[in-house]
matplotlib code that plots the C-alpha trace (Angstrom):
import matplotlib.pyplot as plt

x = [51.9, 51.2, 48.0, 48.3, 51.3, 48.7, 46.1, 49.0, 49.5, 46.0, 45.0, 48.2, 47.5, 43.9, 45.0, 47.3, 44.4, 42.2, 45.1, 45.5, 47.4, 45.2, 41.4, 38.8, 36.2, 33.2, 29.7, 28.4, 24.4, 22.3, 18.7, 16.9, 15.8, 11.7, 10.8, 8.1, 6.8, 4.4, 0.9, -1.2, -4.5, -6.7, -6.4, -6.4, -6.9, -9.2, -6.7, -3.0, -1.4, 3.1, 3.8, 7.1, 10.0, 12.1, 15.9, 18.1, 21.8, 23.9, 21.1, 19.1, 21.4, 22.3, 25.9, 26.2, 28.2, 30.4, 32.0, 35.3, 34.6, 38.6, 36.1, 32.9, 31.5, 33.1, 30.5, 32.3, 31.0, 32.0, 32.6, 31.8, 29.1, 25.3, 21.9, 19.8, 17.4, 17.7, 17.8, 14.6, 12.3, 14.0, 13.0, 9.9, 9.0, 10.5, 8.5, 5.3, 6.3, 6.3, 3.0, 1.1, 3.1, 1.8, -1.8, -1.6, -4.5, -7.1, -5.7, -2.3, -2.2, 0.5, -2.4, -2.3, -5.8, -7.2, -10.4, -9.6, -7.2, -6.9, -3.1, -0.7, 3.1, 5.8, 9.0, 12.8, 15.9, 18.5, 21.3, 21.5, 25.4, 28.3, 30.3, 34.0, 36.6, 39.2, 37.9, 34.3, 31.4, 28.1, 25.0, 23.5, 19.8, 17.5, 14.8, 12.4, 8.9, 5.9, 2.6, -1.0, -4.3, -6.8, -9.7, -8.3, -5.8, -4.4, -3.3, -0.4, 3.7, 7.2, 9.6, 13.1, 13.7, 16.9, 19.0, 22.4, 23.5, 27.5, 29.6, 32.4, 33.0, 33.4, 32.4, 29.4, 27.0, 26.3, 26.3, 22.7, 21.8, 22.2, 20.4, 17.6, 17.8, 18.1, 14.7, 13.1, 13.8, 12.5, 9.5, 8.5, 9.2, 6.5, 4.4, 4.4, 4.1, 0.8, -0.5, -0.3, -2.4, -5.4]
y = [22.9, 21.6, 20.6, 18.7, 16.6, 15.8, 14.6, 12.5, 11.6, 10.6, 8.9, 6.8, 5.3, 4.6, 2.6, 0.7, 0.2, -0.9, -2.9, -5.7, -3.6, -4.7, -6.3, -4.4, -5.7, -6.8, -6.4, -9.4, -9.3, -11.8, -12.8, -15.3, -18.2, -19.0, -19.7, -22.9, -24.6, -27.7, -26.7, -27.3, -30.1, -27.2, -23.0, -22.5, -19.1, -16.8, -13.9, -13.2, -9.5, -9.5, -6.0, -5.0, -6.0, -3.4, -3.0, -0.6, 0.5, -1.1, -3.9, -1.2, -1.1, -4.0, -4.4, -8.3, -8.0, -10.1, -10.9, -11.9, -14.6, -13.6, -9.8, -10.4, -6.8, -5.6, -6.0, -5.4, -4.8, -6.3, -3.9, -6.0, -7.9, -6.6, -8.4, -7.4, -4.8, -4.6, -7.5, -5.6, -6.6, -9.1, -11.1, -9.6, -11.0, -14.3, -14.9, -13.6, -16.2, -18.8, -18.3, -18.0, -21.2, -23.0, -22.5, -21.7, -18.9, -18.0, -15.1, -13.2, -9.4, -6.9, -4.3, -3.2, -1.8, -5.4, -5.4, -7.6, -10.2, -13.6, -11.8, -9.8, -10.5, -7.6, -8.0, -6.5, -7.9, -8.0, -10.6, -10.9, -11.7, -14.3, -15.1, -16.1, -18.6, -20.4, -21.3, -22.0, -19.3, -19.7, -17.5, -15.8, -14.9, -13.7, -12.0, -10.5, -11.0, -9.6, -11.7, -10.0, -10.7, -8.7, -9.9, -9.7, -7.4, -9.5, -12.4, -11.5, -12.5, -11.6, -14.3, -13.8, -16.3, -17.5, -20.1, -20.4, -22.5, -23.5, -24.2, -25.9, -22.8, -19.4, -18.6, -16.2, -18.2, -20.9, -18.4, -16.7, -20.2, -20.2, -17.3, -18.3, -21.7, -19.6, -17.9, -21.0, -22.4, -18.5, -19.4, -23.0, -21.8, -19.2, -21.0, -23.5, -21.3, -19.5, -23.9, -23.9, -20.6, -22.4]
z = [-9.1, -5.2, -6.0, -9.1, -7.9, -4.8, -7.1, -9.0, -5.5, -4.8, -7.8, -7.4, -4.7, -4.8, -8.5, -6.1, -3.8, -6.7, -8.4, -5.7, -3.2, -0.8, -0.6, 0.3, 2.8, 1.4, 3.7, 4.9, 5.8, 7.7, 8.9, 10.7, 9.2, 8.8, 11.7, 11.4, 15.2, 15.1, 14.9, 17.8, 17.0, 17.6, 18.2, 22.3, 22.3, 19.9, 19.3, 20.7, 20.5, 19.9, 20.3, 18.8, 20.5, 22.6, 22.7, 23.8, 23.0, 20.9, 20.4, 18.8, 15.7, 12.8, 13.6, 15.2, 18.6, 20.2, 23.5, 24.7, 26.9, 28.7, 29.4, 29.9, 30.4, 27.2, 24.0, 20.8, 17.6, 13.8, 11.2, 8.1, 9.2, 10.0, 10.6, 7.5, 9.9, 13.9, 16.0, 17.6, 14.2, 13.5, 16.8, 16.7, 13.1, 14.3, 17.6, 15.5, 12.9, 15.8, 17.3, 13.7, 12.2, 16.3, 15.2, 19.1, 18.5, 15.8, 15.1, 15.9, 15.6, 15.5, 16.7, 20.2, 19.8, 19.0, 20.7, 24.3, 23.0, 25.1, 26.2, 25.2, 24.7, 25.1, 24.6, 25.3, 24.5, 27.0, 25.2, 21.3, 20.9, 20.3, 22.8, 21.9, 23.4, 21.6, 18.5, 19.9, 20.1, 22.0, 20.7, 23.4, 23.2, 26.1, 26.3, 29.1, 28.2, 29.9, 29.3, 30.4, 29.3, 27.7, 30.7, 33.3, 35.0, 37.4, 35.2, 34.3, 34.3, 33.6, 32.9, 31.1, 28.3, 27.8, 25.1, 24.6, 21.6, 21.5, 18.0, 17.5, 14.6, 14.0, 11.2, 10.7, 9.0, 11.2, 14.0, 12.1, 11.6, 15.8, 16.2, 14.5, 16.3, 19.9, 19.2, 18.0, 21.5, 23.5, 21.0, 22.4, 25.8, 25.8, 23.7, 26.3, 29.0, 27.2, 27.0, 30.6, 31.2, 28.8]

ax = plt.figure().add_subplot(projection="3d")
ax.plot(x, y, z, "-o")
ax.set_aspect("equal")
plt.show()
């Protein structure tokens, strides 16, 4: 008799759930825009290698993070809203997007094994987050990429690349739209960076 007037119980209240006794969340996924870079005149370099792109902790998952701008060394997580795969591939896809759409390099591999590319770009993410404060939220991107070339072992660099882009909202969407804008910017930075080397 106890366990059918549970399952009264239970069935109950999940019709009361169900019936507008509260709303229930709905998932929210995002993704970086297309990322497109005016084409050089002509290809500077005959083959380019972007290895994946490293990240570690919490930026290894899809969950977007935020910070509290009020405590700065606590990152936060939303529950309802996700990047559509990890920050790690989606970056990765991005800067590779970047060079090809530059027409910086004949041709731009994913293939570590390449035979002796003109360089080769790894990456690791180190900021990939909102920061909050009143109403306003900056996107934070930064990334520490290591540059060396497939000829010679002593040209090579380190340099972290970093862009920070502020709204006047807070609303999700034009945050991704930021995002995408912040890794635009870590794009053109490298690329020119890789100009200078040619």
């Amino acid at each position: 008799m106890i366990r059918i007037f549970l399952l009264i119980l239970s069935v109950n209240s999940l019709t009361a759930c169900g019936l507008g006794g509260g709303s229930i969340p709905q998932d929210h996924y995002y993704k970086l825009a297309e990322l497109a870079i005016s084409p050089q005149p002509e290809p500077r370099f005959k083959q380019l290698v972007v290895k994946p792109v490293k990240a570690s902790g919490l930026y290894h998952d899809r969950a977007i993070l935020y910070i509290e701008e009020e405590k700065p060394l606590e990152l936060k997580r939303y529950h309802y809203s996700f990047w559509s795969d990890t920050p790690a591939n989606l970056v990765h896809k991005a800067l590779y997007q970047g060079l090809v759409s530059s027409g910086l390099a004949q041709k731009i591999s994913h293939d570590i094994k390449s035979s002796r590319p003109d360089y080769v770009i790894d990456s690791r993410i180190v900021n990939f987050e909102r920061i909050l404060n009143s109403g306003n939220v900056t996107v934070q991107v930064a990334l520490d990429i290591s540059v060396r070339s497939g000829h010679n072992e002593n040209d090579q660099w380190i340099k972290r690349y970093s862009s920070n882009q502020l709204l006047k909202t807070t609303a999700m969407y034009p945050s991704a739209e930021a995002f995408g804008r912040a890794v635009e910017d870590i794009s053109k930075q490298l690329i020119s960076d890789l100009l200078v080397k040619k």
